[in-house]
C-alpha positions as a printed Julia matrix, in Angstrom:
190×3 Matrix{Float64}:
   0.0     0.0    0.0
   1.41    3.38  -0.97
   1.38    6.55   1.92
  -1.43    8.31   0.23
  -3.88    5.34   0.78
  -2.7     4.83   4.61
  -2.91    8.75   5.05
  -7.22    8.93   3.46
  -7.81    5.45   5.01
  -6.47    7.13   8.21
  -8.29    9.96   7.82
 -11.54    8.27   6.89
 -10.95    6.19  10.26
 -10.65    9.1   12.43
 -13.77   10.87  10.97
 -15.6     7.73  11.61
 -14.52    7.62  15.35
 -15.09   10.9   15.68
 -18.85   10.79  14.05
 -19.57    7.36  16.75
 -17.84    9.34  20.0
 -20.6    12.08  18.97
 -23.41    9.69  18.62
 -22.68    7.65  21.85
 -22.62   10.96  23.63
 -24.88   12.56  21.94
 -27.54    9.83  22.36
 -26.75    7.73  24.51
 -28.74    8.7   27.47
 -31.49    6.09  26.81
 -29.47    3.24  26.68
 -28.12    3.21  30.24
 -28.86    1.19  32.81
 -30.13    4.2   34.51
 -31.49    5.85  32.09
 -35.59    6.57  31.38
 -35.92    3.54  29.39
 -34.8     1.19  31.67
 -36.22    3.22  34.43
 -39.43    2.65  32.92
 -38.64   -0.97  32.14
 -38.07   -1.63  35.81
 -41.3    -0.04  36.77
 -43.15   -1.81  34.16
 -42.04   -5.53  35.92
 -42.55   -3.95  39.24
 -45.98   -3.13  38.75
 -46.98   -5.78  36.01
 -47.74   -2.8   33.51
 -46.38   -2.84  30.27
 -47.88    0.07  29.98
 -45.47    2.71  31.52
 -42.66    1.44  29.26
 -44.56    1.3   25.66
 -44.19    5.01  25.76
 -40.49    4.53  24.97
 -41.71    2.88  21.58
 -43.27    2.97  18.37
 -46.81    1.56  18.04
 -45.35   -1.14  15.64
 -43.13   -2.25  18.12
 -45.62   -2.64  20.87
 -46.41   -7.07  20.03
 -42.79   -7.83  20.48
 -42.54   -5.58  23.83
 -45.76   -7.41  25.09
 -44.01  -10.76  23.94
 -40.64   -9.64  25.7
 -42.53   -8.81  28.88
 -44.7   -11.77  28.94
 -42.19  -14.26  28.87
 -39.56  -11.95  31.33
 -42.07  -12.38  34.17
 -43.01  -15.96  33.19
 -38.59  -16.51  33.09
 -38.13  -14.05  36.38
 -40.01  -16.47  38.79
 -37.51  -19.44  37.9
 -34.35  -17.99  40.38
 -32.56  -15.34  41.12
 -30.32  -15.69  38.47
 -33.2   -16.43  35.85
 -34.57  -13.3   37.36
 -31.42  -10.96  36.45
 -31.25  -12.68  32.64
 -34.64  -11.82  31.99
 -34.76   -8.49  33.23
 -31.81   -7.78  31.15
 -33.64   -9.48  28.43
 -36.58   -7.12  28.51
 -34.42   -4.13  29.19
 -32.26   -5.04  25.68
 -35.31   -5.05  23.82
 -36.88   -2.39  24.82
 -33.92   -0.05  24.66
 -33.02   -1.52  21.02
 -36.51   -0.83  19.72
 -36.35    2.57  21.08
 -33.16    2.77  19.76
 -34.18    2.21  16.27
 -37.62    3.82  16.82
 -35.39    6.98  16.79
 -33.37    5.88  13.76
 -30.3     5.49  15.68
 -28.2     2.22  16.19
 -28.43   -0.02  18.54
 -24.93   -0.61  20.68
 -26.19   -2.64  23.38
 -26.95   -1.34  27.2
 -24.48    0.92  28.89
 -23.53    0.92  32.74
 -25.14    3.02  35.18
 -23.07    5.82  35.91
 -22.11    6.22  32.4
 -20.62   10.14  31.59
 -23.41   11.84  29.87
 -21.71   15.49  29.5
 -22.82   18.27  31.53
 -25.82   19.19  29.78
 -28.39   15.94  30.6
 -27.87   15.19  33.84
 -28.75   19.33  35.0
 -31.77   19.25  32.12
 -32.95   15.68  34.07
 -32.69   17.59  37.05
 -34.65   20.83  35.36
 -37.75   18.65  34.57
 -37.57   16.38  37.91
 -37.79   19.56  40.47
 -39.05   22.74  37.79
 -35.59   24.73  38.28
 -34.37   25.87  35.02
 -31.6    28.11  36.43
 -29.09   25.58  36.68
 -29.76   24.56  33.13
 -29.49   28.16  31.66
 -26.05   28.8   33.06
 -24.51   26.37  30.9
 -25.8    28.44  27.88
 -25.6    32.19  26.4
 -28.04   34.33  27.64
 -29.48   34.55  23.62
 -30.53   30.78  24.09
 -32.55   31.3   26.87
 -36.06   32.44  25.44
 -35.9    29.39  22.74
 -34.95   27.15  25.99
 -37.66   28.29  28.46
 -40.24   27.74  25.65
 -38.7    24.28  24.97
 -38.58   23.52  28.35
 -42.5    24.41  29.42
 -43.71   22.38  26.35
 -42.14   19.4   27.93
 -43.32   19.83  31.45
 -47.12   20.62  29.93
 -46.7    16.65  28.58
 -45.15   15.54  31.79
 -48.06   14.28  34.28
 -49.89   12.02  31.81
 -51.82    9.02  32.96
 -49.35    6.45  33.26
 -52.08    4.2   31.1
 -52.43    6.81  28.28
 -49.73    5.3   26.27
 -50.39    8.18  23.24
 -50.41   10.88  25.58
 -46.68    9.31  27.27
 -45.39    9.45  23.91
 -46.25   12.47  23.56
 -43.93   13.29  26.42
 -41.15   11.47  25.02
 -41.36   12.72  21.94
 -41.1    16.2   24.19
 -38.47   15.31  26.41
 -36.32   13.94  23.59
 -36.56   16.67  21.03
 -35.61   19.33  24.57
 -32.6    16.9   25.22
 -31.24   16.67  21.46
 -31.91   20.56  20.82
 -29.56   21.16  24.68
 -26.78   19.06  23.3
 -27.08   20.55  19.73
 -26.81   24.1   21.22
 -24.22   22.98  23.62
 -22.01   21.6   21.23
 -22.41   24.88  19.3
 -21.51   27.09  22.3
 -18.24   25.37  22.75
């Protein structure tokens, strides 16, 4: 091979890494371990409702969620250890058909704890306790009216019935639009 192909190959390599870095940060919040979907997922086996995780997919997707629940809590009563392989069962599917309900790639689950930037943890925080302040520190002062209109039209879709799977989508489809825009603008700021 001559330099010239080692140097583009190279280069092509880099851009590559760089492009998957960005998307695992950049997206990566819902495939953690404790992240919303398997939050959700969690709650869903606690409680025996599907329900408050089919929010975190598409309507197509909703027989092979039922399926993947159905035979996690039939598999979960077995052992302990039955118990821990079907939960993580359930959680990978969810989290890969939310994964590719957004068009993005599934990578497989990520640990709790994972390093999600500055910018989601402090806008998880916003919408938990209804303090923006924190959040708009981290951006220009210009960002702030787009933000604070962003922000209320996710908390309006926030405290839907927990069976109104339409109306939880809704919120998701809120919540992750205000999350993507934050790291967007954030990444723009630096």
């Amino acid at each position: 091979m001559n330099r010239r192909y080692i140097s583009q190959l190279a280069a092509v390599f880099s851009l590559f890494s760089i492009l998957a870095l960005t998307a695992v940060t950049a997206f990566g919040h819902c495939d953690t371990m404790d992240g919303p979907v398997v939050r959700a997922a969690q709650s869903a086996l606690k409680t025996r409702n599907v329900n408050l995780v089919m929010i975190w997919v598409k309507e197509k997707d909703e027989a092979e969620v039922r399926e993947a629940f159905r035979k996690t809590l039939n598999v979960r009563r077995l052992s302990p250890t039955a118990r821990e392989l079907a939960d993580r069962y359930f959680f990978e599917t969810v989290v890969r058909l939310h994964r590719t309900g957004e068009g993005a790639a599934y990578t497989g689950l990520k640990p709790a704890g994972t390093d999600l930037g500055p910018v989601i943890p402090v806008a998880d925080k916003a919408l938990h306790n209804g303090v923006l302040e924190p959040l708009l520190k981290l951006f220009p002062n210009t960002a702030r009216p787009d933000i604070e209109n962003r922000f209320r039209n996710t908390v309006v879709r926030k405290n839907f019935n927990k069976n109104d799977v339409e109306a939880g989508r809704q919120y998701v489809e809120a919540y992750s639009s205000f999350l993507e825009y934050l790291e967007h603008l954030y990444e723009q700021t630096l």
